[in-house]
C-alpha positions in Angstrom: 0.0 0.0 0.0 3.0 2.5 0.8 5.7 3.5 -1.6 8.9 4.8 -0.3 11.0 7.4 -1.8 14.0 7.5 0.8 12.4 8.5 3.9 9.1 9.9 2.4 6.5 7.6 2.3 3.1 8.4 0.2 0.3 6.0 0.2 -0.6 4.5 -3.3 -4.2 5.6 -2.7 -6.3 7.8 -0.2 -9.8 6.6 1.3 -12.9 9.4 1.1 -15.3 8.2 3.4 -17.9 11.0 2.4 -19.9 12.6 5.4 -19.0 10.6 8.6 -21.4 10.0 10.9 -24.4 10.4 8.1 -22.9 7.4 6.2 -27.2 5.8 6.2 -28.1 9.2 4.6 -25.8 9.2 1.9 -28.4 8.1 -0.9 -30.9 10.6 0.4 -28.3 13.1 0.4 -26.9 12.0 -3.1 -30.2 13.7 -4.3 -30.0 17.3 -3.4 -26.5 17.0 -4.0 -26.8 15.9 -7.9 -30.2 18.1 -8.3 -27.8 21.6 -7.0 -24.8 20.5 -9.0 -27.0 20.0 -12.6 -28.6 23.3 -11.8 -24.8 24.9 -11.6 -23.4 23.5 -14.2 -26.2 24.5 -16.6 -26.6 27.6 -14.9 -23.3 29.0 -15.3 -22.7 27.2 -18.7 -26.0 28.9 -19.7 -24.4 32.2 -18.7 -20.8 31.7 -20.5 -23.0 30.7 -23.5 -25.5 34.0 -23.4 -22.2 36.4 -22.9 -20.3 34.8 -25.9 -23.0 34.6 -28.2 -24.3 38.4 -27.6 -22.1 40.9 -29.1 -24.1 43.8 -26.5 -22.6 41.9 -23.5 -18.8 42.3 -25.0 -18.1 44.8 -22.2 -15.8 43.8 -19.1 -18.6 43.7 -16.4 -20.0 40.4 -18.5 -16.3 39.4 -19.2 -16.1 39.0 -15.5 -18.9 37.5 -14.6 -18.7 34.8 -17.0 -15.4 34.2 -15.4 -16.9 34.1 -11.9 -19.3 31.5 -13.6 -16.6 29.7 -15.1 -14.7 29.4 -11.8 -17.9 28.4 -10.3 -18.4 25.0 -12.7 -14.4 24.7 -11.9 -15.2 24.8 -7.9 -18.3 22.6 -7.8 -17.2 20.2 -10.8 -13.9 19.4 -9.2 -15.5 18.2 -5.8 -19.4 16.4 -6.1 -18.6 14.3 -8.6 -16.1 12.8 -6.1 -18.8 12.9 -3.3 -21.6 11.8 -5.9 -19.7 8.2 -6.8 -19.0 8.1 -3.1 -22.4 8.0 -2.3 -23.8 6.0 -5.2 -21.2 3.7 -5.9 -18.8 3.6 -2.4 -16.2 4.6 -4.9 -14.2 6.1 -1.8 -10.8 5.4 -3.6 -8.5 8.1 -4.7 -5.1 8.2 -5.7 -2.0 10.0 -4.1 -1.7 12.7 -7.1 -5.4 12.8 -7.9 -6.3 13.8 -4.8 -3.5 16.5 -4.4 -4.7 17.8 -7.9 -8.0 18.2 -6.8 -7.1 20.0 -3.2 -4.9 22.4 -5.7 -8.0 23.1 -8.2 -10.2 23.3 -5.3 -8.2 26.2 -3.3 -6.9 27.8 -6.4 -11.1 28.9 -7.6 -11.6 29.7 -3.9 -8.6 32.2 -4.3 -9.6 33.3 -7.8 -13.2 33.6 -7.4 -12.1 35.9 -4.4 -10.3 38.0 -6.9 -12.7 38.0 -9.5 -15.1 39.7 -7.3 -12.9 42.1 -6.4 -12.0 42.8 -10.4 -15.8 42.9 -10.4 -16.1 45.6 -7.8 -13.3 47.6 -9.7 -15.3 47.7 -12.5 -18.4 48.9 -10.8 -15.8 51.5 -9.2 -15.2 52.8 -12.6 -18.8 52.6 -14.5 -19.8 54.7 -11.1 -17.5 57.4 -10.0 -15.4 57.8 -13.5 -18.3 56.9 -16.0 -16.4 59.2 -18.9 -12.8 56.8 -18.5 -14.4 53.4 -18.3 -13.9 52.1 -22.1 -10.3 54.0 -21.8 -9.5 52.4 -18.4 -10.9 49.0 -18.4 -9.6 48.0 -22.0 -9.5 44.5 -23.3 -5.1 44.7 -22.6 -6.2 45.6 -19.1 -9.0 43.0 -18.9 -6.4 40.5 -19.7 -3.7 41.6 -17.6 -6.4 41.3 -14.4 -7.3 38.3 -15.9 -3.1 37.2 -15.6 -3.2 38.6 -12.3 -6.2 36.6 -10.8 -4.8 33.3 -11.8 -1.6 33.8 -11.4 -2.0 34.8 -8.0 -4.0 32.1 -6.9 -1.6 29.8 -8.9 0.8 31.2 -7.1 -0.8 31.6 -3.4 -1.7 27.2 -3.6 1.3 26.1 -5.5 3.5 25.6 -2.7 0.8 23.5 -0.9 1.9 20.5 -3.2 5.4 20.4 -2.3 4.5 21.2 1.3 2.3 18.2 1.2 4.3 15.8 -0.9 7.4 16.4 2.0 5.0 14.6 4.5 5.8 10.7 5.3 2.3 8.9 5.8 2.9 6.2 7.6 -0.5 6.6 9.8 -3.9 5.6 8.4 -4.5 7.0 5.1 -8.5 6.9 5.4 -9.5 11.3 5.2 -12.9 11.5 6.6 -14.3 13.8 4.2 -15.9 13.9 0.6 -13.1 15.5 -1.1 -9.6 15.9 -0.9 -8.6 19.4 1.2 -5.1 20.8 2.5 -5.2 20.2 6.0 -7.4 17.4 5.8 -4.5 15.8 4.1 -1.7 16.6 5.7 -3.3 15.4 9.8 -2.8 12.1 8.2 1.1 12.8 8.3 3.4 11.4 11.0 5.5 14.2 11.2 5.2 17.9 12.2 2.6 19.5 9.8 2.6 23.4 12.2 4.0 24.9 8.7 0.8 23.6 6.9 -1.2 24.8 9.5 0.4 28.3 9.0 0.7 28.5 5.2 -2.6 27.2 4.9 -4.7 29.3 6.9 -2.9 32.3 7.1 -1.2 32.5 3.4 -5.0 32.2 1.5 -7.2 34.0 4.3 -4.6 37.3 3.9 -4.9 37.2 0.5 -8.8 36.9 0.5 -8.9 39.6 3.7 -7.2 41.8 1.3 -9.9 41.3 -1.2 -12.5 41.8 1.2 -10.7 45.2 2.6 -10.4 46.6 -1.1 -14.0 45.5 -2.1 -15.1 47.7 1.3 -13.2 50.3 0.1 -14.6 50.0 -3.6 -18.3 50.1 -2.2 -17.6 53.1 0.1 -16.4 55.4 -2.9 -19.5 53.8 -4.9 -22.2 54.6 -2.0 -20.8 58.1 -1.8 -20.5 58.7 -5.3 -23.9 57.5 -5.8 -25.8 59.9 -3.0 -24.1 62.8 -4.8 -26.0 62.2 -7.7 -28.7 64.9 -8.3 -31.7 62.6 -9.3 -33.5 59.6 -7.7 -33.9 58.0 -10.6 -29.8 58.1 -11.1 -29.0 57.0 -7.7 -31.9 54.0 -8.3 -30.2 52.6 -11.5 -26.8 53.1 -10.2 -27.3 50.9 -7.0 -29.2 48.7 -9.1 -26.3 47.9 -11.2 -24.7 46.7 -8.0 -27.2 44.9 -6.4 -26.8 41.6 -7.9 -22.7 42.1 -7.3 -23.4 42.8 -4.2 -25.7 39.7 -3.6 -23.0 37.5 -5.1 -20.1 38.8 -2.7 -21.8 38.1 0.5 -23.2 34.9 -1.1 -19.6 33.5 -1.0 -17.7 35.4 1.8 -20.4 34.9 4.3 -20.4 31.2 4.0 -16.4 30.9 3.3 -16.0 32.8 6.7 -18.5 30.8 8.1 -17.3 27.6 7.0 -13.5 28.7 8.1 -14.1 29.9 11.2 -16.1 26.7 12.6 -13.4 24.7 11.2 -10.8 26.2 13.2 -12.4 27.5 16.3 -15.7 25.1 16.1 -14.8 22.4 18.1 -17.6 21.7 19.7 -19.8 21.2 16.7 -20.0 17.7 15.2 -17.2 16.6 12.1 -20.3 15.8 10.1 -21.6 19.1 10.3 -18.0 20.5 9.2 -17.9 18.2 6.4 -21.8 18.9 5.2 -21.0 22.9 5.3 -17.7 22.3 3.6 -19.6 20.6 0.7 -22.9 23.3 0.7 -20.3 25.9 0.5 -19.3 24.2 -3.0 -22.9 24.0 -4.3 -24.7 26.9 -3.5 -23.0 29.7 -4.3 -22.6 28.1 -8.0 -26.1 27.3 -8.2 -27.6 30.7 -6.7 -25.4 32.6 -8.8 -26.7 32.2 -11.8 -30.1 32.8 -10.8 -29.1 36.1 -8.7 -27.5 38.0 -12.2 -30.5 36.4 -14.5 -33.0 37.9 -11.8 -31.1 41.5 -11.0 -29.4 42.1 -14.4 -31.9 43.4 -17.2 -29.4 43.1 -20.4 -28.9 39.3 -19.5 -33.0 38.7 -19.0 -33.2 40.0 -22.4 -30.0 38.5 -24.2 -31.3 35.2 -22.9 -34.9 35.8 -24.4 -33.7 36.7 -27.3 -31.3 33.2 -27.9 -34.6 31.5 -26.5 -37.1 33.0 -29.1 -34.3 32.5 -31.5 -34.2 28.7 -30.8 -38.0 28.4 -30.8 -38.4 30.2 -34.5 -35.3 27.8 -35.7 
């Protein structure tokens, strides 16, 4: 079962034993699971689809948010299929470097879809409070260089996780009790002294997320008190409009990230299966509500996607 390379030992395969402690549930639980992940995949690839095909949504607001959506089938596509064949199937197997991949794809969209909201809120900055410099500020060289940034920062921020990870000797048990492969869920199965995991994980990520949250404040601030210095209602009511269904999104996934971080680290009380039923929520909902949130709030994609639909129905 264990593979030695000198004195680093990595077992040939990992065992996922879903949501412990709910184990009689899993079928039942398979449901909602496969219902919220067909609605986010759809969802978001609907989205991608309606902001490619529509030349009016060519601007860097939609450029954005079907990057958020992409990020989104990314986050929720690289984690319940694994739970989805644990529950159906008992496929609780996974191998050594399949399950680091997916811990690195899974923490890498958590970083960049932090920083895609915050590219998000930049734009709204602009469109708001210098409405005459938007198309000269946010060009397509500067939508792609925010773009580099994003990814390459998240890249970046996780990379090192693999080699801090593949150091590790497991010579313990190499059962995770969890549905998907995470950092520190990982590395507690190492016989050796993981306190620099501890610290690179939680505190390398959660800066550069603060950070985003900090700058998005500040963003919003400028925006609200731009906004009540415009001289009409009607002004102020389309401007805050335009940032309602941003605004829904961002506390849609920082509310339940902080949530979801903060009972894993200071929750102890609170039982493992409740941790690992958040941890997986936290990967569904946001991708499924999000969708729904910009087709509800935003009026150029109602119509865009009424228009492909009525287009379809003719043809």
């Amino acid at each position: 079962m264990f593979g030695a390379n000198l004195t680093i030992f990595h077992p040939t395969v990992f065992i996922l034993l879903g949501i412990p402690g709910l184990e009689q549930y899993h079928t039942w639980l398979s449901v909602p699971f496969c219902f919220m992940y067909i609605t986010a995949v759809l969802g978001n690839g609907a989205l991608i689809l309606v902001v490619l095909s529509e030349r009016t949504l060519h601007e860097p607001m939609y450029v954005f948010l079907s990057m958020l959506a992409g990020t989104d089938i990314l986050l929720s596509t690289t984690t319940v299929p694994t739970a989805l064949a644990i529950f159906w199937f008992h496929a609780a197997e996974i191998a050594f470097d399949a399950c680091i991949t997916q811990m690195f794809f899974i923490h890498v969209a958590f970083v960049a879809e932090s920083g895609i909201l915050l590219a998000m809120a930049f734009d709204r900055y602009v469109a708001i409070c210098t409405p005459l410099r938007y198309t000269t500020i946010l060009t397509p060289m500067t939508i792609g260089k925010i773009t580099l940034a994003i990814w390459g920062r998240g890249i970046g921020t996780i990379f090192p996780i693999i080699f801090l990870l593949k150091r590790l000797p497991y010579c313990q048990t190499n059962i995770i009790p969890h549905s998907y492969c995470e950092h520190i869920g990982v590395a507690r199965l190492a016989c050796a002294d993981i306190t620099v995991n501890i610290w690179y994980g939680f505190s390398v990520p959660m800066a550069s997320v603060l950070v985003d949250v900090a700058l998005i404040g500040v963003s919003y601030t400028l925006i609200l008190r731009a906004v009540f210095r415009l001289p009409s209602q009607d002004a102020r009511h389309k401007a805050l409009n335009t940032c309602g269904s941003h605004i829904g999104v961002i506390l849609l996934f920082f509310i339940p990230s902080f949530f979801t971080f903060l009972t894993h680290r200071f929750g102890k009380n609170i039982p493992h299966h409740v941790h690992i039923l958040l941890a997986n929520l936290y990967v569904l909902v946001p991708p499924m509500l999000n969708p729904v949130i910009y087709g509800a709030k935003t009026k150029q994609i109602r119509d865009s996607m009424a228009h492909m639909l009525s287009i379809g129905g003719k043809s």
